[in-house]
C-alpha positions in Angstrom: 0.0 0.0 0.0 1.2 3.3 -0.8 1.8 6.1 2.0 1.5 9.0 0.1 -1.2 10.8 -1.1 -2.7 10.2 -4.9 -2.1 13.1 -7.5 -4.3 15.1 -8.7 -4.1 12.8 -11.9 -3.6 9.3 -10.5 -7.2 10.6 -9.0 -8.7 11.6 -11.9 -7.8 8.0 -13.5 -9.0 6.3 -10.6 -12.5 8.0 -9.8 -14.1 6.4 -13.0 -14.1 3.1 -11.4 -16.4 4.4 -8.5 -20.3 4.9 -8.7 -21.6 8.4 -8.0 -18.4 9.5 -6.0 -16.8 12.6 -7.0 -13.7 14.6 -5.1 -14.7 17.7 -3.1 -12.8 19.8 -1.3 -9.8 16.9 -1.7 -12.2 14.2 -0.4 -14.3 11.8 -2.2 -17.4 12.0 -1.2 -21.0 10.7 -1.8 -24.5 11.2 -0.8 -26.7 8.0 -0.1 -30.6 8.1 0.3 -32.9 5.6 1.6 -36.1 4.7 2.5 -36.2 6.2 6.0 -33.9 6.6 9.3 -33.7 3.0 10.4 -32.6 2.0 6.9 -30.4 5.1 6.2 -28.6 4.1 10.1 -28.1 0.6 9.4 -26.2 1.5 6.4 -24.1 3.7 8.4 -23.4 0.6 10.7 -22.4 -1.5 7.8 -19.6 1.3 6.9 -18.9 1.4 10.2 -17.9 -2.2 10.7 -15.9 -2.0 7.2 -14.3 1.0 8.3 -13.3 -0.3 11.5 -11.8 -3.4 10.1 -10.0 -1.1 7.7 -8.9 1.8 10.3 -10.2 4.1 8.1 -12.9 6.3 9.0 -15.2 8.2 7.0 -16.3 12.0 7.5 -20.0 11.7 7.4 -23.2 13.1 8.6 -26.7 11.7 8.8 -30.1 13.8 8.9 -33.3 11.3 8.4 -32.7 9.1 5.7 -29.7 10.7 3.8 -26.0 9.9 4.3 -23.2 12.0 2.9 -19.2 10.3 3.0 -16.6 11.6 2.6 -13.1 10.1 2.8 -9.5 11.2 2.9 -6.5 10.4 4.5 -5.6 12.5 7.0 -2.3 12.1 8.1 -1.2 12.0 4.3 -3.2 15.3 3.2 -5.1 14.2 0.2 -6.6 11.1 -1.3 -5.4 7.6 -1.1 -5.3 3.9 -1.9 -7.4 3.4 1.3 -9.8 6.2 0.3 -10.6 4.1 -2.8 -10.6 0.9 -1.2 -13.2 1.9 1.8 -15.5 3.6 -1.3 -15.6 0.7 -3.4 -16.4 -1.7 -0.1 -18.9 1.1 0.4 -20.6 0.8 -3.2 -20.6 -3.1 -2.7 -22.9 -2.8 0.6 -24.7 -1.1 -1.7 -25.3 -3.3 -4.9 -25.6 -2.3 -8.6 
């Protein structure tokens, strides 16, 4: 695993291979919706579980049934591997 952060055009390669993620403010981030509260919090769970496993937690808020992520790496000031890696678990809890 690489332990820098991703240039601005390895990122732009990359982000292709994501669904609906998009880089904002150096983060990639997402918004989810579902079909109410106790759906949209046991999504957030699920990340949380993956995340955990990973050591690599999002930036996210809740309010009812929407979600917003967004990830970056901290202590490497940008975008990484592990950024891409958590989003892509992310998308899979999700489905096509």
């Amino acid at each position: 695993m690489s332990n820098q952060a991703l240039t601005k055009a390895e990122i732009d390669a990359r982000i292709g291979e994501l669904n609906g993620w998009r880089v904002v403010d150096d983060k990639l981030e997402k918004g989810f919706e579902f079909a109410d509260f106790v759906e949209a919090f046991g999504f957030m769970s699920r990340v949380a579980l993956l995340a955990e496993k990973q050591d690599h937690h999002p930036d996210w808020s809740n309010v009812y049934k929407q979600v917003r992520i967004a990830l970056t790496t901290h202590d490497l000031g940008g975008i990484s591997e592990r950024d891409f890696r958590l989003a892509s678990d992310i998308d899979q809890l999700i489905g096509p």
